[in-house]
C-alpha positions as CSV (number, residue, x, y, z in Angstrom):
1,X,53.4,108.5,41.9
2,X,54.6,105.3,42.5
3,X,52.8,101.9,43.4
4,X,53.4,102.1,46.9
5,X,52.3,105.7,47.2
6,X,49.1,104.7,46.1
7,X,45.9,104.5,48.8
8,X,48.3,106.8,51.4
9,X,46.8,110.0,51.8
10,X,43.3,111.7,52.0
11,X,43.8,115.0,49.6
12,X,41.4,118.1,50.0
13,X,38.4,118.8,48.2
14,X,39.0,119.6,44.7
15,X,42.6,118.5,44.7
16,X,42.4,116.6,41.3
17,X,40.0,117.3,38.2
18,X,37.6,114.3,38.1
19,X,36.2,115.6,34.8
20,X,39.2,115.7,32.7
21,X,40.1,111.8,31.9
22,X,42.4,110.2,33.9
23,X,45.9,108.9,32.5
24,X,47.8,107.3,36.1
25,X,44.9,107.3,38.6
26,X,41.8,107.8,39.6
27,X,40.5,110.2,42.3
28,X,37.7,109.2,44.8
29,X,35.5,111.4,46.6
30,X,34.7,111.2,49.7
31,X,31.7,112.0,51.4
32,X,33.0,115.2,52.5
33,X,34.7,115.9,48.9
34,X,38.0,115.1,49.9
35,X,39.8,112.4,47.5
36,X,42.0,109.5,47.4
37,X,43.8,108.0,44.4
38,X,43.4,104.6,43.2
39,X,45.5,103.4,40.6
40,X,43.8,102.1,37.2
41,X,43.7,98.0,36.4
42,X,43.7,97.7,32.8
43,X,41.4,94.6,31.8
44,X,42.2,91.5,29.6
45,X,40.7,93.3,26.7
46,X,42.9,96.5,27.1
47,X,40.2,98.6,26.4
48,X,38.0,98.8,29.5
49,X,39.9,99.6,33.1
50,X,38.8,99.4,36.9
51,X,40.2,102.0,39.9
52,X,41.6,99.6,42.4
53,X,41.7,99.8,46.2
54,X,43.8,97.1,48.6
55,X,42.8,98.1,51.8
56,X,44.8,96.7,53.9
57,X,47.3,98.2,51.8
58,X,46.2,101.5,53.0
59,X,47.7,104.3,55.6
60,X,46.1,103.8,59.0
61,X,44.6,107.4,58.3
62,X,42.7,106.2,55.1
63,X,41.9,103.4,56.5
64,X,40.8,105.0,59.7
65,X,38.6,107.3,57.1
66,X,36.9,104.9,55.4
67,X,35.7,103.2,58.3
68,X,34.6,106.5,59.9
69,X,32.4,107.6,56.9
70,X,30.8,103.9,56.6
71,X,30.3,103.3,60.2
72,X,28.3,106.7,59.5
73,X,26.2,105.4,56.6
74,X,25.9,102.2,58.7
75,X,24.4,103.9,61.8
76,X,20.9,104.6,61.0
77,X,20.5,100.5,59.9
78,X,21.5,100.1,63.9
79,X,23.4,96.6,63.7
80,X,24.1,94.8,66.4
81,X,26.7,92.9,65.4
82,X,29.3,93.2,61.7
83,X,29.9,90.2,59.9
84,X,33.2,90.4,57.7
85,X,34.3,89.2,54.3
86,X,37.7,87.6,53.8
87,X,39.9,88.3,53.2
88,X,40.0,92.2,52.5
89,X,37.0,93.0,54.0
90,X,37.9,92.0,57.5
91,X,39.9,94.6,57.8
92,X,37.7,97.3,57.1
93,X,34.5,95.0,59.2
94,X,37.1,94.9,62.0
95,X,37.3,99.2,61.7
96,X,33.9,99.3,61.2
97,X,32.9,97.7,64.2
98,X,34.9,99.8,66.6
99,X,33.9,102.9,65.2
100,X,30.2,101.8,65.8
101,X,31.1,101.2,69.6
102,X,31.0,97.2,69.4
103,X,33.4,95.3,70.8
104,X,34.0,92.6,68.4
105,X,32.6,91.6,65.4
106,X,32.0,88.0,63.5
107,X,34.9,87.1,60.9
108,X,33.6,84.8,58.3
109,X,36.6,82.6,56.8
110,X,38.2,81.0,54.0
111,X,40.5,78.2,56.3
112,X,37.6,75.4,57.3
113,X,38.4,74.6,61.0
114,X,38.3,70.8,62.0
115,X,34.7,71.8,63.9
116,X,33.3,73.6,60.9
117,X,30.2,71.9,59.5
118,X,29.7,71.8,55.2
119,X,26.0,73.0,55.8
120,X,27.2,76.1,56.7
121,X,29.6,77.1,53.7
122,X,29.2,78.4,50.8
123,X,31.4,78.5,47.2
124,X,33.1,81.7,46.7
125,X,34.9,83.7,43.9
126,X,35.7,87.6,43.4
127,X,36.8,89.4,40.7
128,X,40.8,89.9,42.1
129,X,40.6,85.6,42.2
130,X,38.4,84.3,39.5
131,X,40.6,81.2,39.1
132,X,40.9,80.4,42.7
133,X,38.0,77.7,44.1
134,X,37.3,78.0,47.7
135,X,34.4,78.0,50.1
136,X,33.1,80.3,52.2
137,X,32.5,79.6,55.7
138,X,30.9,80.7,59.3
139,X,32.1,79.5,62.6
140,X,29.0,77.8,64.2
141,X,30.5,78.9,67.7
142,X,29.9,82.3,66.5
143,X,26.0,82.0,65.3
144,X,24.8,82.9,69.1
145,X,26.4,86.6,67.8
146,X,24.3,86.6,64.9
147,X,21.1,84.8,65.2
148,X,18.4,87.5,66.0
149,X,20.2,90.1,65.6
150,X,20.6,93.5,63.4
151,X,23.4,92.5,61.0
152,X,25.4,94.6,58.8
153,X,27.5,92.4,56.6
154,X,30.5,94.2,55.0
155,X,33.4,94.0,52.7
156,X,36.2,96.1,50.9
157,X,35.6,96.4,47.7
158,X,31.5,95.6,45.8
159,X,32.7,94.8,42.1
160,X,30.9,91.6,40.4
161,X,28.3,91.2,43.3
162,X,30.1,87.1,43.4
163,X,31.1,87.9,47.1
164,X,28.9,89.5,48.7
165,X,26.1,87.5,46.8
166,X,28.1,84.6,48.8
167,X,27.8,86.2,51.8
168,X,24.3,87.3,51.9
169,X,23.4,83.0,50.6
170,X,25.9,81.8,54.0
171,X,23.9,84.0,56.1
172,X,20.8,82.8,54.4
173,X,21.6,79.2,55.0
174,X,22.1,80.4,58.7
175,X,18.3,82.2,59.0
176,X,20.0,85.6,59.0
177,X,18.8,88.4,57.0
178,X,21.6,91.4,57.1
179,X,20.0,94.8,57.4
180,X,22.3,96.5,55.6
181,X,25.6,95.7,53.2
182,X,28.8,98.0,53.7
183,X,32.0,98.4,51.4
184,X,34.2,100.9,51.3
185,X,34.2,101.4,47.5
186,X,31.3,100.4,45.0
187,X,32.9,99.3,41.9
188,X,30.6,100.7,38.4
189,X,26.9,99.2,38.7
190,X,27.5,95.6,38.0
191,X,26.8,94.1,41.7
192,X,23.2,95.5,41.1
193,X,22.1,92.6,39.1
194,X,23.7,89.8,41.0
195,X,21.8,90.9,44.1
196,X,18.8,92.4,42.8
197,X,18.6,88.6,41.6
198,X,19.4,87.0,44.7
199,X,16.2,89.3,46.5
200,X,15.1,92.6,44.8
201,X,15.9,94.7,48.3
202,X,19.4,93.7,48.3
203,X,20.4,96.3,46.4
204,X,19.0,99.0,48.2
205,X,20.7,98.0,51.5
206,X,23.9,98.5,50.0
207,X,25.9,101.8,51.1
208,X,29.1,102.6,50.2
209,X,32.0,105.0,50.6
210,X,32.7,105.9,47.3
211,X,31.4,104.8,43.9
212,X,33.7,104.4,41.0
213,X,32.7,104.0,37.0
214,X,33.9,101.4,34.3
215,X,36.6,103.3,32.4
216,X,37.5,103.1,28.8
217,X,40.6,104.2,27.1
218,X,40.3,106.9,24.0
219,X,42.1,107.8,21.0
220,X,45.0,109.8,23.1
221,X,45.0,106.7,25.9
222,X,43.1,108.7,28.4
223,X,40.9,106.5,30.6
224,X,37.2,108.2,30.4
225,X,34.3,107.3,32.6
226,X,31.8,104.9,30.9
């Protein structure tokens, strides 16, 4: 397979062995079994290796799945309104949204606006951008959307927990309290911690579409589920 085949189709149930190792790629399941394939990130050690999803790298039909099955697992919460992540998880918020029946939905930003205020920002780092230093922020034309109502605040990818602990502090300093957290992939258990931290029912609010594990490379350079 090659790196721009990767996050392009959604393969029947059963299509790859998930209990065999994995050597090129990983393969999700979905909620209804079917899979995708992520390619494998090696870490700076060279031992230990995360499954990887860009998605607005993805085929309008993976992306239109996702959305589908987390609008799903986002329906009984009943939000009102979706707040997105940048920069990856607007597109999947903006999916989201629709699918749900809303017609918009609140895009929290990187790029501070000349009207922006400080108070309502927020540092923010993720695990694709340790190195870069920026802030998170909130539009305060757009806190009318929020304020009082059901929230479900989303983004692509939970790894670390940094972002979406950034998130969930920005809508804090705004008197918002999310009802639920969405992502389309939960990356091994490490957010848990972060956010159990932050307020221990974070964690619990979280759905996802897929989970994937921490992977570690053996003696014959297979990458095996930690």
């Amino acid at each position: 397979m090659q790196p721009h085949d990767f996050w392009q189709d959604i393969y029947p149930p059963k299509s790859f062995d998930i209990q065999a190792g994995y050597r090129d790629f990983f393969p999700a399941t979905l909620g209804d079994n079917s899979q995708i394939l992520l390619p494998i990130r090696p870490l700076a050690d060279g031992k230990h290796a995360l499954a990887s999803l860009i998605v607005n790298q993805a085929s309008f039909a993976v992306e239109d799945g996702l959305a589908t099955e987390l609008a799903a697992k986002l329906a009984p919460f009943e939000p009102d309104v979706v707040a997105g992540l940048p920069t990856l998880g607007l597109t999947l918020a903006s999916a989201v949204a629709r699918k749900l029946g809303h017609s918009r939905y609140v895009p929290l930003g990187t790029s501070r606006k000349f009207w922006y205020v400080d108070d309502l920002s927020v540092p923010l780092s993720s695990i694709t951008t340790p190195d870069q230093k920026k802030r998170l922020y909130v539009d305060p034309r757009m806190l009318p959307l929020l304020r009082g109502k059901r929230v479900a605040l989303i983004d692509d990818v939970i790894s670390s927990g940094a972002s979406i602990v950034a998130g969930l502090t920005l809508m804090d300093a705004c008197g918002i309290a999310p009802v639920a957290i969405g992502a389309a992939m939960l990356q091994t258990e490490r957010w848990r911690q972060p956010l159990a931290e932050l307020a221990p029912h974070w964690p619990e609010r979280v759905v996802g579409v897929f989970q994937t594990p921490m992977l570690q490379r053996d003696e014959n350079g297979i990458w095996r589920a930690v």
